[in-house]
N, C-alpha and C positions, 0 to 999 in steps of 0.2 A: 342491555344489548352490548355486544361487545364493539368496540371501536374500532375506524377503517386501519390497517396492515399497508403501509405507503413503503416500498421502496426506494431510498433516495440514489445516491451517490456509489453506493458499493452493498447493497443489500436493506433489510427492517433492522433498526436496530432501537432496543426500547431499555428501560430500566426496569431492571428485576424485581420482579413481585407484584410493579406496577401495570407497567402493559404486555412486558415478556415475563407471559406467564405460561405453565404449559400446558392449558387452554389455549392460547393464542398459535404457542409454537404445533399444536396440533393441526388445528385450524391450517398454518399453511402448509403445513405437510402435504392436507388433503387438498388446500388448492391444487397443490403440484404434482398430485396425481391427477388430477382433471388437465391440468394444464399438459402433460405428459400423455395423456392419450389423445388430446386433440392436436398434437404432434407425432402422433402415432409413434411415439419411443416410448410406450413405457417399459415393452420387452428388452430393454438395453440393457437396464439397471441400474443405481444411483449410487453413487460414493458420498460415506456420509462423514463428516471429522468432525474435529470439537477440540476447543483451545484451552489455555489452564485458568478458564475462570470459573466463579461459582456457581456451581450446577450444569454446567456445561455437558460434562459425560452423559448424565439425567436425560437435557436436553435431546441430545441426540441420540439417545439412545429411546424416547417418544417420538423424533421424527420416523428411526428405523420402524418403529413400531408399526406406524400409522401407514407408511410405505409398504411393510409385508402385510399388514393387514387387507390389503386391495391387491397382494398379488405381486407388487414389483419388487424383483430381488435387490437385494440392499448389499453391501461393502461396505461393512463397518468399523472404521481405525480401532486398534486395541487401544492405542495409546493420546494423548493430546499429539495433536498433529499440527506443521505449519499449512496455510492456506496455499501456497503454491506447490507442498507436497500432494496435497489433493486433488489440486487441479491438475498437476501431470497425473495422479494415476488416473483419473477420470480419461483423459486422452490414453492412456497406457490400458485403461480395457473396454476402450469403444464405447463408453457409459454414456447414457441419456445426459448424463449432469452432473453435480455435485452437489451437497449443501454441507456447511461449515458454520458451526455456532460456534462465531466467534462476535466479538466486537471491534477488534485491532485492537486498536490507539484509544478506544474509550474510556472514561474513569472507570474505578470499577464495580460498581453500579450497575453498570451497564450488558447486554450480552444483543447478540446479535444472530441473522438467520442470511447467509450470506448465498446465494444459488449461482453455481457455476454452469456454465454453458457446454455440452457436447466436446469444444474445439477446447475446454479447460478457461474459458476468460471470464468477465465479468456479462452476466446477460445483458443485451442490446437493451433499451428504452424501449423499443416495442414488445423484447420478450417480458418484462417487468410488467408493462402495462397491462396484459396477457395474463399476466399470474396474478395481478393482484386482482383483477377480474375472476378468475378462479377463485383466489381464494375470498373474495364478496360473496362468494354464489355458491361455495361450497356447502354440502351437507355436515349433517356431525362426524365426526371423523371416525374411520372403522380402524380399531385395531388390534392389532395381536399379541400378546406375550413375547417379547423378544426373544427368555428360550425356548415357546413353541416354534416361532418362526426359526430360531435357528434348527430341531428338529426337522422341520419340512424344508430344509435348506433354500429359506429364504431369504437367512441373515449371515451372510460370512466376515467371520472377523479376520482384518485382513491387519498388515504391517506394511505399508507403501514404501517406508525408508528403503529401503537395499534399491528397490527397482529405481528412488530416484538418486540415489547414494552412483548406482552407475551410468545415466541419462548426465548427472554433472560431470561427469570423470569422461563424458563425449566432448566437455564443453569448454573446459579448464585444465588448463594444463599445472595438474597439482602435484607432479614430481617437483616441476620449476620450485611451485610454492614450497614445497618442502624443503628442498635442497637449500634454500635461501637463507636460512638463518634468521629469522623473524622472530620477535616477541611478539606476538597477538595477547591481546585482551580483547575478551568477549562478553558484552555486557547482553545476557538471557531477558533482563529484564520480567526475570518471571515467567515468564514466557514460554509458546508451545516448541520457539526455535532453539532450546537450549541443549548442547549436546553435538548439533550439528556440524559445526565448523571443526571443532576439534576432533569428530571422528574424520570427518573426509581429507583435511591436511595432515592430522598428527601421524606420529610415528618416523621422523626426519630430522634434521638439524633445526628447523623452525617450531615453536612451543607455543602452546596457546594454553593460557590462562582464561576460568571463565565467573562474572559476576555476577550473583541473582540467577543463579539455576535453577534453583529448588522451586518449586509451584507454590506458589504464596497471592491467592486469588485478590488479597487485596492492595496487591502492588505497594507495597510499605514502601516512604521516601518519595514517593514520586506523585504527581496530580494525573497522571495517567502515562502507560506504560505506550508513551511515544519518543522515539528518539531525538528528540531535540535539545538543546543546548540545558535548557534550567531541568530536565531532567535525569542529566549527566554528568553531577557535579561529584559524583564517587570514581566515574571510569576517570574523567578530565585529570581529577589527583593522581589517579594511579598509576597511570601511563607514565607520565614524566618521573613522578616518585618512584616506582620501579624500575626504570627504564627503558620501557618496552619500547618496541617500534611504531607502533599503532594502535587503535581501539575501535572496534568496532558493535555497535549496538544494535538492537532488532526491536522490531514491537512487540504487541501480543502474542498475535498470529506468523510473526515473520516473514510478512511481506514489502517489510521496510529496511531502509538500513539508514546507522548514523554514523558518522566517521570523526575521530578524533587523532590529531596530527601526534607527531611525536615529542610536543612540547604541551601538550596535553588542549590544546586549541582544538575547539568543535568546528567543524566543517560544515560550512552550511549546504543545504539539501539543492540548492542550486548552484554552487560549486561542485559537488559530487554528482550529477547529472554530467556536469559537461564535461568531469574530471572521466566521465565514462566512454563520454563519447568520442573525447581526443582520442585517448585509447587506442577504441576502435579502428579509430581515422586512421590515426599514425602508423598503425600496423597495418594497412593495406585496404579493412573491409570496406563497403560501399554499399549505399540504402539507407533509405529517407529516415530523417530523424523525426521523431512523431513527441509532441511536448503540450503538457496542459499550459494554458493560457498564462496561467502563474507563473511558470517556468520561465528560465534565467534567457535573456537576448543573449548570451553567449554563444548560446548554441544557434542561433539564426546567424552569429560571424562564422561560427565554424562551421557549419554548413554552407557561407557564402566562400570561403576558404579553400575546403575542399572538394566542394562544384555537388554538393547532393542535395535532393530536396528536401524542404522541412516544413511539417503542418502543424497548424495552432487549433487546438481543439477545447472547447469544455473542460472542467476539470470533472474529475468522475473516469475511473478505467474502461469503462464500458465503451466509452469515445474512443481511449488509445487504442484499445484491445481489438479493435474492429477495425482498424487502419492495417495491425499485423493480418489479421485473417484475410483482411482484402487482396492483399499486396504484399510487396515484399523490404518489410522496414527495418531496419539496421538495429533499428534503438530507441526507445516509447519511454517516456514518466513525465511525473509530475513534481510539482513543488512539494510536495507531503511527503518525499522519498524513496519514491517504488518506484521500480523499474525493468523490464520487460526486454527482452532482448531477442533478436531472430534464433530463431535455431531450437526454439526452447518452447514454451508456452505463452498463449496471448496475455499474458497477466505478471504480474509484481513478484517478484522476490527479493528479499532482502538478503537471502543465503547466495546466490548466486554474485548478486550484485556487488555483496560483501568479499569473493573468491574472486570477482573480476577485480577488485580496487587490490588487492593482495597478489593479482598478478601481473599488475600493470607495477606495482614497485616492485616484484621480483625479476623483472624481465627487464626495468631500465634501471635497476640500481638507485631510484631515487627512493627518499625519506617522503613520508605524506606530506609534509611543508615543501619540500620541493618541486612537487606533482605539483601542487596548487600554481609555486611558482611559475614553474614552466606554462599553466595554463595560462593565469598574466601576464607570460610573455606575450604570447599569441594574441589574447586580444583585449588585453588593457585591466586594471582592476577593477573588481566589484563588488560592491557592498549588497546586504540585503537582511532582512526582519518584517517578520511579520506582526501582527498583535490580532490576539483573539478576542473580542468584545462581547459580554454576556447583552444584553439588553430582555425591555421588557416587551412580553410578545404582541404587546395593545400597540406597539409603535413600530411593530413590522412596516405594516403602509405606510408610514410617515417617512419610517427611514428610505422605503423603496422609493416613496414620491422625489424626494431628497439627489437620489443615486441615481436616477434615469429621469428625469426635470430637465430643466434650461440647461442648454452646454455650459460647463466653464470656459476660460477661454485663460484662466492661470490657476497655480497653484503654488502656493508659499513666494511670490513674488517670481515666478518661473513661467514661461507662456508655455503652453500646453499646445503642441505642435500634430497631434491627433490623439483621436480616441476609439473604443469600439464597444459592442455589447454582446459579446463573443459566449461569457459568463460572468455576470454581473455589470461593471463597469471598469473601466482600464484605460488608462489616460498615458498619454506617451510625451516624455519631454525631452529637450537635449541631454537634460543632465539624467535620462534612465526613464525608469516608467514607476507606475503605482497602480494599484487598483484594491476594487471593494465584491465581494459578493457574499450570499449567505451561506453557511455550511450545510450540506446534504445532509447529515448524519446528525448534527447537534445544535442548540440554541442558539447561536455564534454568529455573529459578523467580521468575516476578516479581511484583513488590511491586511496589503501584500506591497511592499516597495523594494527595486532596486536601483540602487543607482550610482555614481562613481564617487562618492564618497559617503564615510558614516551620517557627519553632518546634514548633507540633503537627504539620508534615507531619512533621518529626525523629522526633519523638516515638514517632509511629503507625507509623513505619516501621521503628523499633527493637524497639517491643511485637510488632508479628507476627512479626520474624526471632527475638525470641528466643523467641515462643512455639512458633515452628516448628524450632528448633534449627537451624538453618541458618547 
């Protein structure tokens, strides 16, 4: 019998051959036709993409299947596509939804079945709960020949880039970027964002360099095609060694971005959050900053600074992304590096995100060390590390007993001045915060600290592993 299809954090995501298989991936296909008419959308149509991992194309091209096989017209990318590509054109042709086999950030292993919402975000908790109930109860799945269905023009293959190539060119002022003079390096990371940056700037006085373009499923060099510091030790060299002005990285899918300074320094993902938000600020706009629980207190000064309000939510997009459809928010991410911007769609991009850091040093003349400085002016330095903890999965309970148990009332010789259980656990001190929860998506417990020096991030990050026995 096949095993339960659980939604976490940002979609199913399982390891290839083992549970994402495409048995499984059919299976939720036909959930999602079920689930699609008991929302009476399935005459809308679905946008389907797929990233450059293995089998991916396959993939989705058995979700199309199983989607025109019950009748629902399909939008099928020719090509691997980013995740926030798909999610604009899903808003760009009134679609029922999206789905995108990808995994992001996962080793690669792994693949993933990712379903976008009507409005392009991440589906709500109750739409997941919804689907994975579909797909429990679904039948065997009907399907079609992809090129029958494209004869009975159920299956169009479609190229999203141009329409959203000019949706950024609404958003970004990419004369400026050009005019600027910039070395860009662009690390593709393998990846489905490769290509992009340098068709939308190039052709100007500014050049853009890119690393890891080519589709190589098993992400050679790296433990997973995430942009963070220990998997950037090729762009970090190159930058300074070249001379470039910057570097910037994407994940799988490209709804991430990494930043690396012009001295080849990795920027951490909560620096580069608030390094977005000042931005913003500084240039006039106004609207709530929306931030996962993990995310930098920075952004709660600079929001007490410049008089806007700002919520702390879950980690998981589906949280942020339903704060933009509600309302009207300036500026949404997370500690993981995505991020969401008004004007655009409810969900992550890392290509835009990437184009906003690129115009915020084109427009103030500063070097990406500088940006950071200026952001220390503002509101003091700060450190921050994570660490990702495999564990065994018999000591789940043990560890949770552990993590939501008796209050502490210190940590590393530090009084713990509050805490909350917002997602997982997160302990507030004078000298910064810390916290622990388990990952959506993979076996993991992480440790998240920041705080105003390296030293007590050590510190804080030693006191909760060894209060959790981990």
């Amino acid at each position: 019998m096949a095993g339960a299809i659980k939604f976490g954090t940002d979609g199913w995501r399982g390891v290839i051959a083992d549970d994402f298989t495409f048995a499984n991936v059919a299976r939720c296909a036909q959930g999602l036709v079920d689930y699609l008419r008991i929302q009476n959308t399935a005459g809308d149509g679905v946008v389907v993409g797929f990233d450059t991992r293995f089998a991916s194309r396959e993939f989705a091209e058995t979700v199309a299947g199983v989607l025109a096989g019950n009748g629902i017209g399909v939008y099928l990318c020719e090509q691997p596509t980013p995740t926030p590509v798909v999610s604009h054109e899903v808003v760009r042709r009134r679609a029922a939804g999206g789905v995108v086999i990808t995994a992001s950030h996962n080793p690669a292993s792994w693949n993933g079945f990712k379903f976008k919402s009507a409005e392009g975000g991440s589906a709500s908790q109750s739409a997941t709960d919804i689907l994975e109930l579909c797909i429990d109860s679904a039948g065997p799945p009907r399907r079609t020949a992809p090129d029958a269905a494209r004869s009975a023009s159920l299956i169009t293959d479609i190229d999203p880039a141009p329409a959203y190539r000019e949706s950024i060119a609404g958003l970004i002022d990419l004369h400026a970027i050009r005019g600027a003079g910039l070395d860009v390096i662009v690390d593709a990371m393998h990846g489905a964002g490769a290509g992009y940056v340098a068709q939308l700037i190039g052709g100007g006085k500014t050049v853009v360099g890119e690393l890891r373009g080519e589709v190589n499923p098993a992400f050679p060099g790296m433990a997973q095609p995430e942009p963070i510091g220990p998997n950037l030790s090729e762009l970090c060299r190159r930058v300074p060694a070249g001379g470039a002005s910057v570097g910037l990285a994407l994940d799988g899918d490209a709804d991430r971005i990494g930043l690396v300074d012009e001295q080849g320094r990795f920027i951490s993902t909560l620096e580069v959050f608030s390094l977005l938000a000042l931005y913003l600020l500084e240039r006039g706009d106004r609207g709530a900053l929306v931030k996962g629980v993990t995310a930098s207190v920075m952004l709660n000064k600079l929001a007490a600074e410049y008089g806007v309000p700002i919520a702390e939510l879950p980690v998981g997009f589906k949280h942020i992304g339903a704060e933009f459809i509600a309302g009207d928010a300036l500026l949404g991410g997370e500690e993981s590096g995505g991020y969401a911007f008004r004007g655009h769609i409810p969900e992550r991009d890392g290509i835009l995100s990437g184009l906003y850091l690129l115009e915020y040093m084109a427009k103030s003349g500063r070097a990406a060390s500088g940006m950071v400085a200026h952001l220390f002016d503002k509101v003091g330095e700060h450190h921050y590390r994570r660490r990702d903890i495999r564990f065994d999965a018999a000591r789940r309970d043990d560890i949770m007993g552990r993590l939501t148990g008796e209050p502490l009332t210190s940590l590393a010789g530090m009084p713990i001045v509050g805490s909350d259980d917002i997602d997982g656990r997160r302990w507030m001190l004078d000298a910064g915060w810390v916290a622990a929860r388990f990952s959506g998506t993979e076996p993991l417990l992480r440790i998240y600290c920041e705080a105003d020096s390296g030293d007590n991030v050590t510190r804080l990050l030693d006191a909760v592993q060894g209060h959790l026995d981990v």
